[in-house]
Residue, then its C-alpha position, 0 to 999 in steps of 0.5 A: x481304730x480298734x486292732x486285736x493286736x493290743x491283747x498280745x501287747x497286753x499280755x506281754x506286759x502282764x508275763x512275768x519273764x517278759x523280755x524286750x519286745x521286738x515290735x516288727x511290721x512293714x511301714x504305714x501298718x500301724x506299729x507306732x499308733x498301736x503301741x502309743x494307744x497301748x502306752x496311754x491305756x496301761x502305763x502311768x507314764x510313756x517315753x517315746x523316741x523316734x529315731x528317725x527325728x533329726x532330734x533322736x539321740x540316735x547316737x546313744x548306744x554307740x558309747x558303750x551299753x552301760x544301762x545306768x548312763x542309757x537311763x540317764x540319758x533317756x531321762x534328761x532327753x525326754x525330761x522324765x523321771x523313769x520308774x521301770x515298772x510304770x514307764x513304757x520305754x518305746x524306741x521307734x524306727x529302732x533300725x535307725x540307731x546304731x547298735x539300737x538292735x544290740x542294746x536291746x540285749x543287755x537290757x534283757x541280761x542287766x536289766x530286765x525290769x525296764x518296759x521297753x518295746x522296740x519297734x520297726x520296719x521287718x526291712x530295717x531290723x532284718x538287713x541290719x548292717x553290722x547287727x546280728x538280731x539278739x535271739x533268745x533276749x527279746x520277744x518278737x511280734x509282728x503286726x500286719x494289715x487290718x483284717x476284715x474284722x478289724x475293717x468291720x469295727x473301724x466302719x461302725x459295723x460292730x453286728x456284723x463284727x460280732x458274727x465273725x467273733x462269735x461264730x454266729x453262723x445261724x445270723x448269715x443268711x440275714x446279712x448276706x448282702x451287707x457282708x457282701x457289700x463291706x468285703x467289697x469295700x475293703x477289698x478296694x480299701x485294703x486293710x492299710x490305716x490311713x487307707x481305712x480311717x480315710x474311708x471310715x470318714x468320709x467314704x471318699x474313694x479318691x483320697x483312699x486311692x491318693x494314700x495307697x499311691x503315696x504308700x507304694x511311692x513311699x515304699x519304692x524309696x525303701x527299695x533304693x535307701x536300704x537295698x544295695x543299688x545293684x540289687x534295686x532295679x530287680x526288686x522293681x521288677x519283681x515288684x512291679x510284676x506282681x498284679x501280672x503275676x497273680x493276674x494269670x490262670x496258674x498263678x505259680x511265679x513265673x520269671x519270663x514275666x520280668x524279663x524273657x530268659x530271666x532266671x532263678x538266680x538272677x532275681x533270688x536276692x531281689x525276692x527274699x528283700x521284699x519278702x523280709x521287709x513283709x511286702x511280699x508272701x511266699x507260698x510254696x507248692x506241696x509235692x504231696x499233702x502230707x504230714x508234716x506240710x513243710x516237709x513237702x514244700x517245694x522250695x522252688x515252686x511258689x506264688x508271690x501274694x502282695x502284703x495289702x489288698x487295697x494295695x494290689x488294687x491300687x497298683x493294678x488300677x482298680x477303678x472305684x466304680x467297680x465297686x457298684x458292680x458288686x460281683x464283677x469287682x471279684x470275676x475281673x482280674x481272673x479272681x486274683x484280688x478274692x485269692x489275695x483276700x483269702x491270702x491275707x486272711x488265712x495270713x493272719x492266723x498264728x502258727x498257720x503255716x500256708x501252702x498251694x498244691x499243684x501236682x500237674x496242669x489239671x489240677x491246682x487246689x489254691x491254698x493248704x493248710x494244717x489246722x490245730x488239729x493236724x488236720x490237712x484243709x484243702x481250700x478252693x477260692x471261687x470268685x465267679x457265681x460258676x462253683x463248679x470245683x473239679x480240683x477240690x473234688x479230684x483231691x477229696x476223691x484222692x485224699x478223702x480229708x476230714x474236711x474240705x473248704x470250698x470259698x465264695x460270694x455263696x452261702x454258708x452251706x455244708x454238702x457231703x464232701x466239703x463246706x461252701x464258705x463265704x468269703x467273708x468268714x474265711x479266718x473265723x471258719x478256720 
């Protein structure tokens, strides 16, 4: 399956002062595919080593960082010789190796003409026990789930793919109904790899909804190996809250939720392990929309927005059969799985950061942003064929911004005050 991320792998080998790369994302996101297809389409040789087979030399770097003892020993564990220059040194699960975050530095300082890409999970490499991250001696790079895009490819829908590349906005009114009935797809599917490729066979539900279990199975056992065990039955709390959480009107995190009389305090720790492992987003509340937004953030006013659609859906217990219902896949559950979709794709736009705004209980416009051009977008997602937008209008009436985003199962069309979008094209619009 085709991910975009390979141009950015693609240039960080062809930058001359490249440094060790740090390849992070939450588990079952791709990481390891992604890098082994990258190794075999732009290096003659690549030496792979997963520390978390029983097998790894997971003991390697805790001797000293003397480079010429590590290559020597990489060489005879994977009975390869290395030429630096057209060997990929992958080192995967590097959480998983003591001072595997370390060494990385001293490669970086006496060795820089190795290839080596370290890859992860964001809750290993971050809560690293004894390990402070080498920053300023490697790139970082983060892989996320499948976009839409990359959803559309992966199903053999490369002309519908195209549109979104190329911004073929005049060719929409002609496959309206087809977007329409993909964008339902992967919301039910998610952007999850094994989930996709799944789908991409054989279109078979069931298994879909077996994998997306079997990830969130798996990533509650996360939960128990890497957090402290007095911290575990918060973070399934939280965790476990989030379909209610982004199920009501006003979808600002709300404590009571959990646990009546919970507080602030009491969950802090448990909130920011699941957003550093990248499961969970944090989007703050703006006190006004002004430039620049981070200066406006409220820190203690946010949303909590899930790392995968399919996986939201999959918590909430989304039937498959909603899928033929076409629209009411996206009016139930009070809109949360279109917001979480616009989420997850305005997620995906580099250097983006992404804000709410709502100043009181009569108006609340779902997402902010600062665009390229330090313009302020307000955007407004619609999941129902109702388009009234009285938040959106209040705001452009205030505010008067350049441009104004309105998101929904309706047609492209730009009006005097803001541009309806569809759901579908939300990112490539942007």
């Amino acid at each position: 399956m085709y991910r975009t991320s390979i141009k950015q792998l693609i240039n960080w080998k062809l930058d001359k002062n490249k440094k060790p790369l740090v390849f992070l994302g939450a588990r079952q996101v791709g990481k390891t595919y992604l890098i082994q297809e990258f190794g075999k389409q732009e290096y003659r040789q690549m030496i792979y080593i997963n520390f978390d087979d029983k097998h790894a030399p997971n003991a390697m770097f805790t001797q000293n960082f003397d480079i010429k003892r590590l290559i020597t020993e990489i060489e005879l564990y994977s009975d390869k010789k290395i030429i630096p220059e057209d060997t990929l040194i992958v080192f995967d699960e590097i959480q998983s190796a003591p001072q595997g975050i370390t060494v990385l530095k001293y490669f970086h300082e006496n060795a820089p003409q190795y290839q080596i890409i370290a890859a992860g999970s964001l809750l290993g490499v971050n809560i690293h026990p004894g390990e402070s991250f080498p920053v300023g001696k490697v790139n970082t790079m983060e892989l996320k789930p499948m976009s839409f895009y990359e959803f559309l490819l992966a199903m053999g829908e490369n002309g519908l793919a195209r549109i979104l590349d190329e911004k073929l906005w005049d060719f929409l009114p002609s496959f309206t109904e087809k977007f329409k009935e993909f964008l339902r797809y992967y919301i039910y599917v998610g952007g999850m790899p094994a989930a996709v490729n799944a789908f991409a066979e054989n279109r078979d539900w069931k298994k879909v909804r077996t994998i997306q279990k079997e990830i969130l199975r798996n990533y509650k056992n996360d939960f128990s190996k890497h957090a402290p065990k007095e911290v575990v039955p918060r973070i399934n709390m939280v965790w476990d809250s989030i379909p209610s959480q982004l199920s009501k009107e006003n979808k600002k995190f709300i404590y009571g939720v959990m646990k009546e009389g919970a507080r602030a305090k009491d969950f802090e720790i448990a909130i920011q392990w699941l957003t550093d492992a990248g499961l969970l987003h944090k989007v703050y509340n703006l006190s006004k929309p002004g430039l620049p937004l981070i200066a406006y953030q409220e820190l203690a006013a946010f949303k909590l927005y899930h790392n995968d659609v399919g996986l939201l859906g999959a918590m909430s217990n989304l039937k498959a059969k909603t899928i033929i219902e076409k629209n009411a896949l996206f009016t139930e559950y009070k809109g949360a799985l279109a917001e979480q979709f616009v989420f997850q794709e305005l997620n995906l736009i580099e250097d983006v950061p992404v804000y709410y705004f709502s100043p009181d209980s009569q108006m609340e416009i779902d997402f902010v942003i600062q665009n390229e051009d330090d313009a302020i977008v307000p955007i407004e997602v619609k999941a129902e064929e109702n388009l009234q937008a009285k938040s959106l209008k209040t705001y452009c009436e205030k505010f008067h911004p350049k441009t104004a985003i309105r998101t929904s199962l309706s047609d492209y069309r730009k009006e005097s005050w803001m541009t309806n979008v569809p759901l579908y094209i939300i990112r490539g619009f942007l």
